[in-house]
N, C-alpha and C positions, 0 to 999 in steps of 0.2 A: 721330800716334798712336805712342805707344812700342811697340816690337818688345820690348823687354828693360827689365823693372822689378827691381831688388836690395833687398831692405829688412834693413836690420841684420845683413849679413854679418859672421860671424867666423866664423874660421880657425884653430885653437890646433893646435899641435904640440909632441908631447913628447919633448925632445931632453936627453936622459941625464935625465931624472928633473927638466927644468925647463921649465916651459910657455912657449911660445911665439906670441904673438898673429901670427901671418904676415898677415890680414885682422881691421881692429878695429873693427869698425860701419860697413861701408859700404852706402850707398846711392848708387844708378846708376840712373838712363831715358835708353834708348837709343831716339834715336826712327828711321824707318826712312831710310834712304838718306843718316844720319850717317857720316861720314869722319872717326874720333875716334882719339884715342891715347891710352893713359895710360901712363906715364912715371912715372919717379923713380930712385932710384940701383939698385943689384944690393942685394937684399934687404929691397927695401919690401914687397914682394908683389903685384908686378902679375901673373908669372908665375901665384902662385897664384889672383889675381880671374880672370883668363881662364880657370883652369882650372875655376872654380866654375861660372862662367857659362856654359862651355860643357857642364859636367857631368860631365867627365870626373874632378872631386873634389870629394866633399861638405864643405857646411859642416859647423864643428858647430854654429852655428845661427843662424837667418835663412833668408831666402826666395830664389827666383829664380823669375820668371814670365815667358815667352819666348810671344808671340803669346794670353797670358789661361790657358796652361797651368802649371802650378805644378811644375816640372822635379823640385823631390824630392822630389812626392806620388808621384811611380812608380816604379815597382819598376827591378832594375836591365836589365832586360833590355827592358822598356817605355821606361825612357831611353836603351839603346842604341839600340833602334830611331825614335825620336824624331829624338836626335842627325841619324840616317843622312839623314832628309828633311828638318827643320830649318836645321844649323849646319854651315858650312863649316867645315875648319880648312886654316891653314897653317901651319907649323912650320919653324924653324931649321932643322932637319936636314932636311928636305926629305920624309922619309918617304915616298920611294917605293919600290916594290916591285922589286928589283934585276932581278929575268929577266921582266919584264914591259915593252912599247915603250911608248912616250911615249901611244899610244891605247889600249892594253889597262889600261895602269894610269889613265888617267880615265876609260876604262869601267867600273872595276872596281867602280866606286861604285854605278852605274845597275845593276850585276849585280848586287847585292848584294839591291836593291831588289825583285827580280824582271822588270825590264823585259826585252822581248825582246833577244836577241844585236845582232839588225840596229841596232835603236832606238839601240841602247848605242853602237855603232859608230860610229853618225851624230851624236848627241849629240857626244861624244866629238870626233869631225873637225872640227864646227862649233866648239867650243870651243878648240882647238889651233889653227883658221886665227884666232881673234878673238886669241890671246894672239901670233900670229908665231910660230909653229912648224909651217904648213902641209908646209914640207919637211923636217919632224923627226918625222912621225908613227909612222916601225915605227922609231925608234933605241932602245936602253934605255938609264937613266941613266949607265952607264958610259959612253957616247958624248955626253953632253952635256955643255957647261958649266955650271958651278954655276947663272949666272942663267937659264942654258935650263930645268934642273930646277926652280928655282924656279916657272918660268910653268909648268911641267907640274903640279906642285902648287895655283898656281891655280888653273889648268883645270879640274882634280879638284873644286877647294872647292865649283866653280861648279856642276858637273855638276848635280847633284839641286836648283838652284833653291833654294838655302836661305835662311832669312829672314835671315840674315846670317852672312859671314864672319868669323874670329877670327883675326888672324894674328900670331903670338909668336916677336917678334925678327925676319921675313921677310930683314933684309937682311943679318943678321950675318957670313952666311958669304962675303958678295957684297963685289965690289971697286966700285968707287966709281961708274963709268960701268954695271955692272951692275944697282946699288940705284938710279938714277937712271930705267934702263930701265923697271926692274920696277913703282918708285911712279908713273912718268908713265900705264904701262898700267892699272895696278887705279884711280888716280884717272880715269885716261878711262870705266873701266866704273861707277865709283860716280856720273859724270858724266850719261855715258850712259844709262845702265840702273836707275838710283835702286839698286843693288845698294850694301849697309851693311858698313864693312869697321869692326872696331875694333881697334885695333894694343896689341900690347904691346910697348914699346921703349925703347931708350937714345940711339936713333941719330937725330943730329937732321936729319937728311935727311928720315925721316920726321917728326918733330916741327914741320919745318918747313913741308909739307904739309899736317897735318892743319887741320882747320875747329872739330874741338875737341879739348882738350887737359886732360884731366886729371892732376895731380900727385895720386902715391903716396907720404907716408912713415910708415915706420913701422906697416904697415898700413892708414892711415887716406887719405883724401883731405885735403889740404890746401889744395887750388884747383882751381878748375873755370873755364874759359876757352873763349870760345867766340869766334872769329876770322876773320878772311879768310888762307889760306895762301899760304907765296910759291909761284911758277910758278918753272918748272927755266928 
């Protein structure tokens, strides 16, 4: 069953007074506990399909239907709240919350939700021992390493159970033995756990892992590939 249907995405941006196709008719089924990439150079617009998909930017027209919901029939505060229980994200920059510890900021998500303090806490611990940071739980990211932060970001994505995670660029900022850590773990959980990650990337570390592979140019899809990936 696909988790994530696209029909006729576009994208246009007006830059100095010339339009811009950044996404040009795409269509995407993501079905659930796929480990997918899509790929292409800097300025195909994979950046911006992840951002569509995950709602954080509207088309200007086409569809996105995430679980049989149709993501931009709602309003925008019904998609924020969507998002929260839905779609994981993880991000290049890490986006965590600086004066918050490595379980207050993956709590932060479950509190958002309303879930009780204790709940959130526990969630939370459970999630930081599954990523290998059981002895990193009150540090804040100034005390981490970049790939520690990272896993603290997944942890996060994972916290609320979302029907899938989005992760854009995950290893960029990561050195080599880092991004190696990080894709062996999220591939053990998509393993494990039928948990759907879809990568936006350049790095073929991950390209190399994923099980499918779509190219980005120009907007458009220009191959879709579906594989066995190599092991580290």
């Amino acid at each position: 069953m696909a988790v994530i249907e696209s029909h006729e995405l576009v994208k246009i941006y007006d830059e100095e007074g010339v339009p811009v196709r950044a996404v040009n008719g795409v269509d995407v089924s993501i079905k659930r506990g796929e480990f997918s990439a899509i790929v292409g150079p800097s300025g195909s617009g994979k950046t911006t399909l992840l951002n569509i998909i995950g709602g954080l930017d509207e088309p200007t027209s086409g569809t996105v239907s995430i679980e049989g919901t149709d993501l931009f029939a709602l309003d925008q505060n019904e998609r924020i709240d969507f998002r929260l229980h839905h779609i994981g994200f993880v991000f290049q920059a890490y986006n965590l919350i600086p004066v918050l510890t490595a379980i207050e900021n993956v709590a932060f998500i479950l509190q958002m939700q309303g879930k009780p303090n204790r709940e959130c806490r526990q969630r939370a611990r459970e999630l930081l021992e599954s990523v290998g940071l059981s002895d990193k739980i009150d540090k804040r990211p100034n005390e981490l390493s970049g790939g520690q932060q990272q896993r603290v970001a997944v942890a996060r994505a994972l916290a609320s159970k979302p029907d899938f995670v989005l992760a854009d660029e995950p290893t960029a900022n990561l050195d080599s033995t880092s991004s190696a850590n990080l894709l062996d773990m999220m591939a053990e959980l998509n393993r494990k756990e039928e948990i759907t990650f879809i990568f936006s990337t350049h790095d073929q570390r991950v390209i190399d892992r994923a099980r499918r592979v779509m190219t980005l140019e120009d907007g458009k899809i220009v191959s879709d590939e579906t594989r066995e990936p190599e092991t580290a």
